[in-house]
C-alpha positions as CSV (number, residue, x, y, z in Angstrom):
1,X,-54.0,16.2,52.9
2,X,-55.0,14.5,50.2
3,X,-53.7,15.2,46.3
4,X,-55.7,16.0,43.3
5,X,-56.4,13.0,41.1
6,X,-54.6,14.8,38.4
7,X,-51.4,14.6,40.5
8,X,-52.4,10.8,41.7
9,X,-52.8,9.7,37.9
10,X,-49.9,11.2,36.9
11,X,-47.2,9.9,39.5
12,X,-46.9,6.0,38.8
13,X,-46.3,6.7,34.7
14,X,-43.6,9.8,35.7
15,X,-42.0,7.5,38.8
16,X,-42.0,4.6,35.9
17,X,-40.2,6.8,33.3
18,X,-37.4,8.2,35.7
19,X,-36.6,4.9,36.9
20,X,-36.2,3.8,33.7
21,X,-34.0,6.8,32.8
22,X,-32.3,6.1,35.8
23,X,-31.9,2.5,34.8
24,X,-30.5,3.2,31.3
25,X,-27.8,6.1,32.1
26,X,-26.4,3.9,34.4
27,X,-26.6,1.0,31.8
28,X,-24.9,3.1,29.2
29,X,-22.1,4.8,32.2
30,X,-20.7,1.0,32.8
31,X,-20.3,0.0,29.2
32,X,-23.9,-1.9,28.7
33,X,-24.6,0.2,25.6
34,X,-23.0,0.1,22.2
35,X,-19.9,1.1,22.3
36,X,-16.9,2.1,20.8
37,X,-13.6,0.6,20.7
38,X,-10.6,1.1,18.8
39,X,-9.8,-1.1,15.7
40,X,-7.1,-2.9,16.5
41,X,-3.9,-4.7,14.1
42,X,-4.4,-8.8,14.8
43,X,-0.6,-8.7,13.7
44,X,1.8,-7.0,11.5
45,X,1.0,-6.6,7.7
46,X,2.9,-7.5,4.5
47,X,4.0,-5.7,1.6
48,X,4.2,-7.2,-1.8
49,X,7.4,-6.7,-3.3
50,X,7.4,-5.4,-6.7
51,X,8.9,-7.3,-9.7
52,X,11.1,-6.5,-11.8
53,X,9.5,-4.6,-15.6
54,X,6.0,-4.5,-13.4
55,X,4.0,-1.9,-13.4
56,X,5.6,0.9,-11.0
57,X,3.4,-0.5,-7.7
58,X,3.1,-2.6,-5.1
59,X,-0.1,-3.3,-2.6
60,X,0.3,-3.6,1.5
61,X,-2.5,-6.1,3.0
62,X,-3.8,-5.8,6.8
63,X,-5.9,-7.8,9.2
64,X,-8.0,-5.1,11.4
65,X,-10.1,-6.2,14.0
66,X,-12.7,-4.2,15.5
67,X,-13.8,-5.5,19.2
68,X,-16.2,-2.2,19.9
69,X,-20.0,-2.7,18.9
70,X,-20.0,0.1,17.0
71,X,-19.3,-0.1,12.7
72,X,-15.7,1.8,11.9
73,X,-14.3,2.0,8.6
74,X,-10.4,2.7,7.3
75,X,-10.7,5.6,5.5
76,X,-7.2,6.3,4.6
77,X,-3.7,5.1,4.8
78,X,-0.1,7.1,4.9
79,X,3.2,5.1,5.2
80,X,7.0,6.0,6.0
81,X,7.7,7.5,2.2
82,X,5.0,9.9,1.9
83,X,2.5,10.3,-0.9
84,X,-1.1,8.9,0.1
85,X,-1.7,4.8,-1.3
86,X,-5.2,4.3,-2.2
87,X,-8.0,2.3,-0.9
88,X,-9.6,-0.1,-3.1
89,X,-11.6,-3.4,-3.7
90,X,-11.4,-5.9,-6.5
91,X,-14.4,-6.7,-8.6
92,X,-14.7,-10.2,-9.8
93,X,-16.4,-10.8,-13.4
94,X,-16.6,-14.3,-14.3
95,X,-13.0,-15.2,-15.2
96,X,-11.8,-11.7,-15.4
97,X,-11.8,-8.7,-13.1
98,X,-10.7,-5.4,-12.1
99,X,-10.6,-3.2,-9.3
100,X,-11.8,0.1,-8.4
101,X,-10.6,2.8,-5.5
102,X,-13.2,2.9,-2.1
103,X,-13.5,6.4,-0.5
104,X,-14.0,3.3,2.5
105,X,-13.5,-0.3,3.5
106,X,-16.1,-1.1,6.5
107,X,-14.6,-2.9,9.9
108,X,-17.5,-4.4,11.3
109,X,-18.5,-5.0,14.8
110,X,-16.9,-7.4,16.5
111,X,-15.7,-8.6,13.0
112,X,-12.4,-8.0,11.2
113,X,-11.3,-6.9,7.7
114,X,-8.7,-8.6,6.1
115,X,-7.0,-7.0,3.3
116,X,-5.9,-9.6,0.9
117,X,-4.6,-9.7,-3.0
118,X,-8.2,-11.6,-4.1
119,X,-10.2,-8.9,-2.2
120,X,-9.3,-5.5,-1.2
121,X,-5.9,-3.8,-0.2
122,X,-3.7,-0.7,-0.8
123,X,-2.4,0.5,-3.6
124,X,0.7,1.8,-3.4
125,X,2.0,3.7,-6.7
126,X,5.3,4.5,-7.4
127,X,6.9,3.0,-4.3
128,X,10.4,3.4,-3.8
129,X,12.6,0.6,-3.9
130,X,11.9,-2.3,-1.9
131,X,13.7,-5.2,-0.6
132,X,12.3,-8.8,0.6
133,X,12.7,-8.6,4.3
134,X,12.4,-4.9,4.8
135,X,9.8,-3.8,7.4
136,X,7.8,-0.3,6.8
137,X,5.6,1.8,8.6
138,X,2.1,2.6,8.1
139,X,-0.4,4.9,9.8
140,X,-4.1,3.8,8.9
141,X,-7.1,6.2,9.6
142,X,-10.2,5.5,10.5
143,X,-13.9,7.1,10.2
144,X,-13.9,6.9,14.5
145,X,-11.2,4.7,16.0
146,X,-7.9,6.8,16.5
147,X,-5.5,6.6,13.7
148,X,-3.2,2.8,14.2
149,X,0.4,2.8,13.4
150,X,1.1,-0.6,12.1
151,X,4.4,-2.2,10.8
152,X,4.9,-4.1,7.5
153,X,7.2,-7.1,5.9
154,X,8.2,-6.6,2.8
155,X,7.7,-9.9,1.0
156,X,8.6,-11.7,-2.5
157,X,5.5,-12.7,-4.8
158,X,4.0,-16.1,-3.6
159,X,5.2,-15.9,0.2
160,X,2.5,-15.2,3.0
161,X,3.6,-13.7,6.5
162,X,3.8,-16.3,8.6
């Protein structure tokens, strides 16, 4: 019995396309595709201890890797004594600069963002008080990774975590 031609000419370009289909849901089912994974901490963070007759605020700085092939982004930040920090980003002009809150900061794929006093960190306003030494808890959120619970050092002006 022999098929129409209609049938004959459509059969290699349908067998193609379901192979491919094929090919490409099991690509995607073992990992081959894009995909997401969660940002991680590459170690704890600091916080900078405020001095005395400052202003009433301190900033907390974080490395965040993200090892998925998908973009994230931090969206928001809580820590042990309530209230919500801020996000935001510096602006360099010239000499002079200022900063400016960020509904965002972006953790790219297979990249990292480090939170640092020259670039972008978290405000904190109004802290309570602090000592040099003391650790503190922070919960960071993120646009798709789950949210990361991350401890902090509480550190005097001029140190770096080692």
């Amino acid at each position: 019995m022999r098929l129409p031609d209609r049938v004959t000419a459509i059969a290699p370009p349908l067998g193609a396309a379901v192979l491919a289909l094929a090919l490409l849901t099991g690509w995607t089912a073992v990992g081959g595709a894009g995909r997401a994974r969660p940002v991680e901490a590459a170690g704890p963070g600091w916080v900078l201890l405020p001095t005395a007759g400052a202003a009433p605020a301190t900033a907390a700085f974080f490395t965040l890797r993200n090892p998925g092939e998908i973009p994230d982004e931090l969206t928001s930040v809580d820590w042990q004594f309530g209230g919500r920090p801020t996000l935001k980003r510096h602006l360099h002009q010239g000499a002079a600069g200022r900063w400016e809150p960020v509904p965002a900061l972006p953790v790219p794929p297979g990249g990292e963002l480090a939170l640092t006093p020259e670039d972008a960190d978290v405000l904190i306003a109004d802290p309570p008080p602090l000592t040099a030494g003391q650790w503190v808890e922070f919960t960071l959120h993120f646009r798709h990774s789950p949210s990361l619970r991350v401890s902090a050092q509480v550190l005097p002006p001029g140190a770096r975590p080692r």
